[in-house]
C-alpha positions in Angstrom: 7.2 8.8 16.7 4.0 9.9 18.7 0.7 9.1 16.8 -2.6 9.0 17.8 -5.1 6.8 16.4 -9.4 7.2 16.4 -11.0 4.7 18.4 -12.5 2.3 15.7 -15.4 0.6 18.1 -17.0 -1.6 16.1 -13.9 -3.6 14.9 -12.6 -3.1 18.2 -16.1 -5.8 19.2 -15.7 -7.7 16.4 -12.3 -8.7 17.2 -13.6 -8.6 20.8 -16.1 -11.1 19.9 -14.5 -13.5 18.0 -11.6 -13.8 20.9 -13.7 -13.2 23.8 -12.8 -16.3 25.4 -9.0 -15.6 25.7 -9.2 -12.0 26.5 -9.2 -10.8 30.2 -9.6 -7.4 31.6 -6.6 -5.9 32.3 -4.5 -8.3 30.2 -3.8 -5.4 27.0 -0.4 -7.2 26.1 -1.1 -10.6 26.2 -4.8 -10.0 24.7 -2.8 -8.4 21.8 -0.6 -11.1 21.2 -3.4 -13.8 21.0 -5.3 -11.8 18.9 -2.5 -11.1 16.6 -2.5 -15.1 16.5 -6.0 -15.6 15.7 -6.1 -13.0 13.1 -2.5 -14.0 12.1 -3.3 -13.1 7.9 -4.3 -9.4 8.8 -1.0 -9.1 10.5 1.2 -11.0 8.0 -0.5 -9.2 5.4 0.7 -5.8 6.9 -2.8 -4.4 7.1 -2.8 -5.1 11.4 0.4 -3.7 13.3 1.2 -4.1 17.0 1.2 -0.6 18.8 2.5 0.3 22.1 0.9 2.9 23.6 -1.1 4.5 26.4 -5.3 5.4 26.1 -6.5 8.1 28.1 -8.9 6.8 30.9 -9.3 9.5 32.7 -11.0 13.4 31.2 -10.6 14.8 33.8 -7.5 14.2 35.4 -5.4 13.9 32.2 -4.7 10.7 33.1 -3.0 7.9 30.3 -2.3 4.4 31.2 0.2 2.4 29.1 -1.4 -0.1 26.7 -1.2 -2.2 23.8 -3.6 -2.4 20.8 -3.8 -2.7 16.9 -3.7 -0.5 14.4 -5.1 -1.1 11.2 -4.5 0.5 7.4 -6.3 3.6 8.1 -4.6 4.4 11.2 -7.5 3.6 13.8 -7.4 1.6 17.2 -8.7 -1.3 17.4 -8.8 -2.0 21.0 -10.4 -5.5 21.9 -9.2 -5.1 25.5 -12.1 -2.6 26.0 -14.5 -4.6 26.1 -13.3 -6.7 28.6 -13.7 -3.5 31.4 -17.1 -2.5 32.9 -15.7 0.7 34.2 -12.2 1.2 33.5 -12.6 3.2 31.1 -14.7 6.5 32.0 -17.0 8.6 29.7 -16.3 8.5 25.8 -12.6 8.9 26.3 -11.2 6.4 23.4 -7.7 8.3 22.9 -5.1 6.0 22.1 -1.2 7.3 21.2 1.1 5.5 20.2 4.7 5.4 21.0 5.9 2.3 18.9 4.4 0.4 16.3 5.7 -3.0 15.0 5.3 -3.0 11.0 6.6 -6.4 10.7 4.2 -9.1 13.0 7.7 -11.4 12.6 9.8 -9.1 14.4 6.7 -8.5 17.2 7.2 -12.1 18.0 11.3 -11.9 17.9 10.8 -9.0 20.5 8.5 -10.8 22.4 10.3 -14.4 22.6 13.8 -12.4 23.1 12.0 -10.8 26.4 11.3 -14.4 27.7 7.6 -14.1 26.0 6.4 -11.6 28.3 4.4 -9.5 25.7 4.5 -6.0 28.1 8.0 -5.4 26.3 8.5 -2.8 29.2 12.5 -3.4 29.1 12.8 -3.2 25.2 11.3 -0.5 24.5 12.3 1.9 27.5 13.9 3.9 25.4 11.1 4.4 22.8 9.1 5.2 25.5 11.1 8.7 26.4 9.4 10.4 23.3 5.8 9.8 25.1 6.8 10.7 28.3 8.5 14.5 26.5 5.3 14.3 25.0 3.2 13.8 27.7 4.8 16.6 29.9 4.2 18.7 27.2 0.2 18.0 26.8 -0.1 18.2 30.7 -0.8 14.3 30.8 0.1 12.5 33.6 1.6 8.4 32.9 0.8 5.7 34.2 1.6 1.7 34.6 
């Protein structure tokens, strides 16, 4: 199911802070999966899930890029990979939709291992991904990576 999710900045830098020396820019998936390591009792306590994704970079073109990030209890995006960009990210654009979530952090890692721990998961969840591309057609976005 397509969902988006506010952009919650400041726990996005908190988490950014705290990992900051294992994130790199450009790096969403495996940033995500280091994260969900150090913070390992948010995401075993089920109030952290693994969401995959894209976040519109671009206002004016429409433009969405597939990515990886958190979502929390309330629904929000908690994106520590933004902080790792000077300008990748243009403007105030913080959209993030979701095509997948993982509710269980066990089965993230099963996916994960089972794709020879390559955390992008682009294989595995082709399929999921045909609802965001229908949806993106139908909000005149254009996909990419």
């Amino acid at each position: 199911m397509i969902k988006q999710h506010p952009f919650n900045h400041d726990l996005s830098l908190e988490v950014y802070n705290e990992c900051q020396d294992m994130l790199k820019p450009k790096e969403c998936y495996t940033n995500i999966y280091y994260t969900a390591v150090e913070f390992a009792e948010k995401f075993h306590g089920k109030e952290w899930k693994v969401a995959y994704g894209y976040i519109r970079i671009s206002p004016e073109a429409n433009l969405m890029a597939r990515h990886c990030f958190i979502v929390n209890a309330d629904g929000e995006a908690i994106d520590p990979t933004y902080f790792t960009h000077d300008n990748l990210y243009s403007g105030d654009v913080k959209e993030h939709t979701s095509f997948y979530i993982f509710n269980d952090i066990t089965r993230y890692a099963r996916w994960v291992e089972k794709n020879k721990f390559i955390p992008d998961l682009e294989k595995p969840l082709r399929e999921k991904e045909k609802a965001m591309q229908e949806w993106a057609r139908s909000n005149h976005m254009i996909l990419v990576g």
